[in-house]
C-alpha positions in Angstrom: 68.0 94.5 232.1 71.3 96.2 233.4 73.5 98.1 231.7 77.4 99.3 232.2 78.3 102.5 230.0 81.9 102.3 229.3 84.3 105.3 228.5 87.3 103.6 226.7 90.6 104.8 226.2 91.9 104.4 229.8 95.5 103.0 230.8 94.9 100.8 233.6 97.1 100.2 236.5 97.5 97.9 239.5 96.7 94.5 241.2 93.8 92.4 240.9 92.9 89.1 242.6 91.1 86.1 240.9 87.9 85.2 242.1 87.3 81.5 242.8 86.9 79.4 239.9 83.2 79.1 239.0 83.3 75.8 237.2 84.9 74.1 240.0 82.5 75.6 242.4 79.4 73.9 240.3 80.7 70.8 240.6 81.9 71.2 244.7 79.0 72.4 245.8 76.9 69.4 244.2 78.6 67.2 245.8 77.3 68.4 249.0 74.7 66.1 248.5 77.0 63.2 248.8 77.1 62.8 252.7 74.8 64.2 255.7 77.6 65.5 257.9 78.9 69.0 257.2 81.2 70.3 254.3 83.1 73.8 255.0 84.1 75.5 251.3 86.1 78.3 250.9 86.9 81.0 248.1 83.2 80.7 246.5 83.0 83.3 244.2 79.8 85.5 244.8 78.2 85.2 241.4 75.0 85.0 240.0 75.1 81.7 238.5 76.5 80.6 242.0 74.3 82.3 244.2 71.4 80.2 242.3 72.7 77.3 243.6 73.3 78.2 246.5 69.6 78.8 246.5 68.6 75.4 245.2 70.5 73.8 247.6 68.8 75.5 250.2 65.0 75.0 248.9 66.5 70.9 248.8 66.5 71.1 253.0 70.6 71.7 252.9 71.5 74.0 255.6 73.8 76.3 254.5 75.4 79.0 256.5 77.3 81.9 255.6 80.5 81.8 257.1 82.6 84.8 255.4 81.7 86.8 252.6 83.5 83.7 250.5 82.8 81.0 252.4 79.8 78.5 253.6 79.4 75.6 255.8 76.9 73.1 254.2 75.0 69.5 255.6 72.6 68.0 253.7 71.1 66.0 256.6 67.4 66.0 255.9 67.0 66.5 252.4 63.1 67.4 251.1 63.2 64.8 248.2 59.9 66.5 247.2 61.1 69.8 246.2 62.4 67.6 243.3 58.7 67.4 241.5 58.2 70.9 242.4 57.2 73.6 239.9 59.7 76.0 241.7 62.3 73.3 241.3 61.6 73.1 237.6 61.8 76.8 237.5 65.3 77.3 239.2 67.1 74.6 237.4 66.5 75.8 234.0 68.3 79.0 235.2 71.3 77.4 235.6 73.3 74.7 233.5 75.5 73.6 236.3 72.0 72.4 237.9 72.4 69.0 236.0 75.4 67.8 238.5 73.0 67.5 241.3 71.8 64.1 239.2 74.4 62.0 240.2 74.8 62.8 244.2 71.1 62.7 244.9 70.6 59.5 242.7 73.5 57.7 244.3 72.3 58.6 247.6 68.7 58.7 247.8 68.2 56.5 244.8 66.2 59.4 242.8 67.5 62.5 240.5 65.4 65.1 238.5 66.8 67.8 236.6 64.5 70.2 234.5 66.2 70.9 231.2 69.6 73.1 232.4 69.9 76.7 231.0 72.9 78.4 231.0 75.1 80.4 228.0 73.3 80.6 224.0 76.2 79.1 222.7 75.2 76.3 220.5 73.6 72.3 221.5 75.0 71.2 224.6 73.9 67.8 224.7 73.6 66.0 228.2 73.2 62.4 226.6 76.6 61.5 228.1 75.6 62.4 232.0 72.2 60.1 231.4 74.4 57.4 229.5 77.1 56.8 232.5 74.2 56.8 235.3 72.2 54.5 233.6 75.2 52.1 232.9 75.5 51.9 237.1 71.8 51.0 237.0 69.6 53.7 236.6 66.6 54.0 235.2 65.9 56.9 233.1 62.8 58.9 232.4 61.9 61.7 230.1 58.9 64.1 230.0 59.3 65.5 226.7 56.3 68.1 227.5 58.0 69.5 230.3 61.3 68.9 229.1 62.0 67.1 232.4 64.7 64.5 232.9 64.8 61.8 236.1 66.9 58.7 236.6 65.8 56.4 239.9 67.2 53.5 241.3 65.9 51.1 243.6 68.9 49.4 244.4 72.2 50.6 245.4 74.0 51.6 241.8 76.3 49.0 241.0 80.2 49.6 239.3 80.3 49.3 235.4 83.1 50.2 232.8 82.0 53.0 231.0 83.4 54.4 227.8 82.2 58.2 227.7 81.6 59.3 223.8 82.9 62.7 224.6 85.4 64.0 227.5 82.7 66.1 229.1 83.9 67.7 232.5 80.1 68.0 233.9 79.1 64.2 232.6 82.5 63.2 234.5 81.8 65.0 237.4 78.0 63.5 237.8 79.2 59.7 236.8 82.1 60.0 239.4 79.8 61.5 242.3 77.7 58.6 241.6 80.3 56.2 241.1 81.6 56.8 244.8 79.0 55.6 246.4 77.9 52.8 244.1 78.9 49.1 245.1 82.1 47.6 243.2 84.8 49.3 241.1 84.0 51.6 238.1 86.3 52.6 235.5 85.7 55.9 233.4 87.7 55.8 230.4 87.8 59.0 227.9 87.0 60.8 231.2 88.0 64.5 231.5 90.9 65.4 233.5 90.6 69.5 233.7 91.7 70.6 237.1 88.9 71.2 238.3 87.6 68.1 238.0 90.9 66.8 239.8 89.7 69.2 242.6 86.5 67.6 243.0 88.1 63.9 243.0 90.7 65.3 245.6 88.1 66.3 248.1 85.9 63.0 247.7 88.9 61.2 248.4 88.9 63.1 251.6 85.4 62.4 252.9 86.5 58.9 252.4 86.1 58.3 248.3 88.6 55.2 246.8 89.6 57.0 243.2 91.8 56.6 241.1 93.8 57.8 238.1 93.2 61.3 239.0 94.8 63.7 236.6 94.8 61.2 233.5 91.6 59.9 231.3 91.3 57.2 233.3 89.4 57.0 236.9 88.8 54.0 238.9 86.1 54.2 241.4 85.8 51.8 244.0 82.5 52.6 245.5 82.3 53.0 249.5 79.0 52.7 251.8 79.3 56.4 253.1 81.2 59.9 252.9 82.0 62.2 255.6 82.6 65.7 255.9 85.7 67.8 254.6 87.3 71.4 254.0 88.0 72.1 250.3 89.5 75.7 249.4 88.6 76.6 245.2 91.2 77.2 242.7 91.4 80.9 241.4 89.3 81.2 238.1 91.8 80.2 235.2 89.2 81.7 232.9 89.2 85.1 234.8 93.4 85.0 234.9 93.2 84.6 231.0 90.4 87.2 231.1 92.5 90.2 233.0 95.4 89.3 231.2 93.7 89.8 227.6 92.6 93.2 229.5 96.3 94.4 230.2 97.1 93.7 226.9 94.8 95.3 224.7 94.3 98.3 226.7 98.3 98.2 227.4 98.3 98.1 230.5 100.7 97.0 233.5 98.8 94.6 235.7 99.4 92.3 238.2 96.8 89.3 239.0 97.9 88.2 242.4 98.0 84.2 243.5 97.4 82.6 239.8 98.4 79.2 241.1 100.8 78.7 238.2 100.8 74.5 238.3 96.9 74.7 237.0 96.6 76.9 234.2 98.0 74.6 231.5 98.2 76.3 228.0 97.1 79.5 229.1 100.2 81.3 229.6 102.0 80.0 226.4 98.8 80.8 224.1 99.0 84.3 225.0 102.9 84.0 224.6 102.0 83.2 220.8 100.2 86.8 220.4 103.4 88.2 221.3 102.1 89.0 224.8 104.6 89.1 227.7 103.8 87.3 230.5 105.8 87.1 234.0 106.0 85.3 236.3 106.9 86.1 240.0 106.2 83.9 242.5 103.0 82.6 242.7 101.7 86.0 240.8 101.7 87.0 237.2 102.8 90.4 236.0 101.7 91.7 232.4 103.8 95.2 231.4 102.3 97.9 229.9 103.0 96.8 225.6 103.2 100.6 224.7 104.9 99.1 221.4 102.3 96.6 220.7 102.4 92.9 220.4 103.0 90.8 217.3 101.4 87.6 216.7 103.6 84.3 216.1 103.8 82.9 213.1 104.0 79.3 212.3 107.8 78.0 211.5 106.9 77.0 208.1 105.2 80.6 208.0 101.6 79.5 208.0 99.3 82.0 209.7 99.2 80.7 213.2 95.7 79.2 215.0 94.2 79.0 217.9 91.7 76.1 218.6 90.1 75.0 221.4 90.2 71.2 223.0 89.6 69.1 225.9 92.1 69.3 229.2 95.3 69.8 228.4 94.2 71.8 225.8 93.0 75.4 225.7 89.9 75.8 227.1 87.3 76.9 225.2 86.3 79.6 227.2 88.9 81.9 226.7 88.7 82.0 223.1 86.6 84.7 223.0 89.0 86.8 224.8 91.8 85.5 222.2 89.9 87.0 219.4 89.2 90.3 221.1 92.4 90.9 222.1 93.9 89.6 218.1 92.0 92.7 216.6 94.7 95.3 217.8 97.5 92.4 217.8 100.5 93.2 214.7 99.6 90.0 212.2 97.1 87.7 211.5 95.3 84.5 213.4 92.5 82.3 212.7 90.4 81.4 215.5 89.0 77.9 215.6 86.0 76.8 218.1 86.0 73.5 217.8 83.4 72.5 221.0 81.1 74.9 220.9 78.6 76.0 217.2 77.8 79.3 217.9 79.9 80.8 220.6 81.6 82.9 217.2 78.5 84.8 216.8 79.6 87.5 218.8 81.9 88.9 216.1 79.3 91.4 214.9 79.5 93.7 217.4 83.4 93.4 216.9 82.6 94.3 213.4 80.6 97.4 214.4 84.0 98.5 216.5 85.9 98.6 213.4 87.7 95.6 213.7 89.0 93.3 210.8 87.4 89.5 211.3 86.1 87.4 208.8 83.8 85.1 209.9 84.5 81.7 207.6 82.4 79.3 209.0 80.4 79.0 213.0 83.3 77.6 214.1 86.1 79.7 213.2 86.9 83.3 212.2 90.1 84.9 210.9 91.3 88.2 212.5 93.4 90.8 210.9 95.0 92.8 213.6 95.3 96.6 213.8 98.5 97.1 215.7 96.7 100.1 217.3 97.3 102.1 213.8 93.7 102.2 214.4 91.5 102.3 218.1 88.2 100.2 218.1 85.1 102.4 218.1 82.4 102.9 221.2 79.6 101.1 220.4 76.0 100.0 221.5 76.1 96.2 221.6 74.2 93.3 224.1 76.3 91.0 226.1 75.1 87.3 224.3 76.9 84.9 226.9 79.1 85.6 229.9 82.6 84.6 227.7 80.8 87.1 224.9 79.7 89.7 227.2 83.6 90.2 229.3 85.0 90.4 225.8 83.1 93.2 224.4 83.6 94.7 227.9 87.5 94.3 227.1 87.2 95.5 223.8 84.9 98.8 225.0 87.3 99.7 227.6 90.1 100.0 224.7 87.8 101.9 222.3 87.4 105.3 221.6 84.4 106.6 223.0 81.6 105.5 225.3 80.2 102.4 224.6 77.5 100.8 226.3 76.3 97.3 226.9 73.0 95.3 228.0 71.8 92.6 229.2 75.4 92.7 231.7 73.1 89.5 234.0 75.6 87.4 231.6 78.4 89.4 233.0 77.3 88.7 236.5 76.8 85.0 236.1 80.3 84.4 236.1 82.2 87.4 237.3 82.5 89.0 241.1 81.5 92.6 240.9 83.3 93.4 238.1 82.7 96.5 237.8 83.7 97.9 241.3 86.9 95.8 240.7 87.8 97.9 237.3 87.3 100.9 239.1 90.0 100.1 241.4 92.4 99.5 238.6 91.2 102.8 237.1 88.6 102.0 234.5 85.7 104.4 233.9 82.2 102.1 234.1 79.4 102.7 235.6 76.0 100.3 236.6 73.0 101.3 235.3 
């Protein structure tokens, strides 16, 4: 188990690029799957949870080569259908939740899927009822071992179009219905789908290997399924997740960054939620610029004079991943804010280590917490602490490179599943960490 020790305190300065966005890159790199001639991707952030796979791709038959230190050529031409039933397969999948989108490509194509039950983040039940709902309304079969936790939908005819009515706008059950959908026969139509940019990405670039969709952008998609896909180039958004990361960074350790090539167009709410905790955000260009706040910043309050909150919702709204960085960066803001996560039961839990830094949170319920900010009057305190999930784990990494002190923090494997060597890209900006 790693470990980064942290000496807090430091004024940061400089530029920092985002890596590509990992979300989008799950979702891309499934769809691989979807055609035998060969798909060029670019901006693939080198990550753990990425890297994995990357690696289960590979152990499928895909041949994937290395093109830049961001970028891979892929062709699933002769696919080893076998590695499916595999104990190795059942090993690597559970390591990584973004496993379950290879369902819908390999179903629709090669009329089988198998997906152990997916790992990923301790953050609560993540259900994945809805991605085995959709596929079976096109025609597949489901099966589960409940020994082996081991799911598997087959076909044994080509999946035919359906309306489906998804009980929840999930971005990964949208993602494996519409890979499926594209190559099923006849129109679908997913209504209550999710519409987060990334997902728009992925529709974008099955359009190009020769997908008919529809309605991209909106809650509505209409598929009309085609007999093949062919190849493509697709470039990855930068990581709106990371943006929102580095600028909760500036602000609570006041600092004047710039995050180069944002793409502005894609980050929805982001921008205006950190507005409403009085941080100042610029844009120039296609970058962002965050000045130092040497005086501070002081939350918005409602116009009626209610004590402002922050929730988390589906695309257009803010994404629920940065609302552990919200809360971090709250302790030190000048007024009050009550967190609310909404999607996810336990993602909150995190607060205790918080709590050990000196900050002022009261935990109401699982789902939401109400932070009393310090207005620096008084620094957060080094610490000890374990990194819980990756969103957890770069917000206790933000708040121990504001604190007083050296902090340290285990189990950083979460960091690494979703950021690009952090640490050596601190250092550059002038942070003190160190690997261990």
């Amino acid at each position: 188990m790693g470990t980064f020790v942290v000496e807090g305190g430091h004024t940061l300065s400089g530029s920092i690029q985002p890596q590509g966005a990992k979300n989008e890159a799950l979702q891309i790199l499934c769809a691989v799957l979807l055609t035998p001639n060969r798909v060029e991707i670019s901006n693939v952030p080198d990550i753990v949870d990425i890297n994995k796979l990357i690696d289960i791709l590979t152990q499928l038959g895909v041949k994937v080569d290395k093109l830049t230190a961001n970028s891979y050529a892929f062709q699933a031409d002769n696919i080893n259908l076998d590695y499916l039933t595999s104990e190795a397969f059942k090993t690597a999948g559970r390591g990584i939740r973004g496993s379950i989108m290879l369902v819908g490509p390999l179903l629709a194509r090669f009329g089988k899927g198998f997906i152990p039950k997916p790992g990923g983040d301790k953050i609560g039940r993540r259900r994945v009822d809805t991605h085995f709902e959709g596929l079976m309304k096109l025609g597949a079969q489901f099966q589960y071992d409940r020994e082996a936790h081991f799911y598997g939908v087959t076909s044994q005819n080509r999946l035919k179009g359906a309306y489906i009515l998804m009980d929840e706008a999930s971005v990964t059950g949208t993602a494996n219905i519409v890979m499926a959908a594209a190559l099923a026969e006849g129109t679908t139509t997913i209504y209550n789908a999710a519409c987060e940019p990334y997902l728009q990405q992925l529709c974008h670039m099955l359009n190009r290997m020769g997908a008919q969709i529809s309605g991209i952008g909106s809650n509505m998609l209409v598929i009309e399924g085609v007999e093949s896909l062919s190849g493509t180039q697709h470039r990855i958004l930068p990581d709106m997740i990371e943006i929102g990361s580095w600028i909760g960074l500036a602000a609570l350790t006041k600092s004047e960054l710039t995050i180069t090539n944002v793409a502005w167009e894609y980050l929805g709410q982001i921008p205006a939620v950190f507005r409403k905790l009085g941080i100042q955000i610029e844009r120039r260009g296609d970058d962002m610029f965050i000045p130092a706040h040497k005086n501070g910043y002081e939350v918005q309050d409602y116009i009626d004079g209610s004590i402002l909150t922050i929730a988390d919702a589906p695309w257009p709204g803010f994404t629920p991943d940065l609302l552990s960085i919200v809360l971090v960066v709250a302790t030190q803001a000048r007024g009050s804010v009550l967190i609310h996560q909404k999607m996810f039961e336990s993602r909150l839990f995190f607060v205790d280590k918080l709590l050990d830094m000196g900050a002022k949170i009261i935990l109401c319920d699982p789902h939401r917490a109400t932070v009393i900010g310090h207005d620096f009057k008084s620094s957060l305190k080094a610490t000890t602490m374990t990194s819980p999930d990756i969103r957890a784990g770069i917000s206790l990494l933000i708040a121990a490179l504001s604190a007083k002190g050296t902090s340290t923090i285990h189990n950083i494997e979460q960091i690494d599943r979703g950021y690009e060597q952090i640490d050596t890209r601190l250092r550059a900006l002038g942070a003190k960490i160190t690997r261990q």
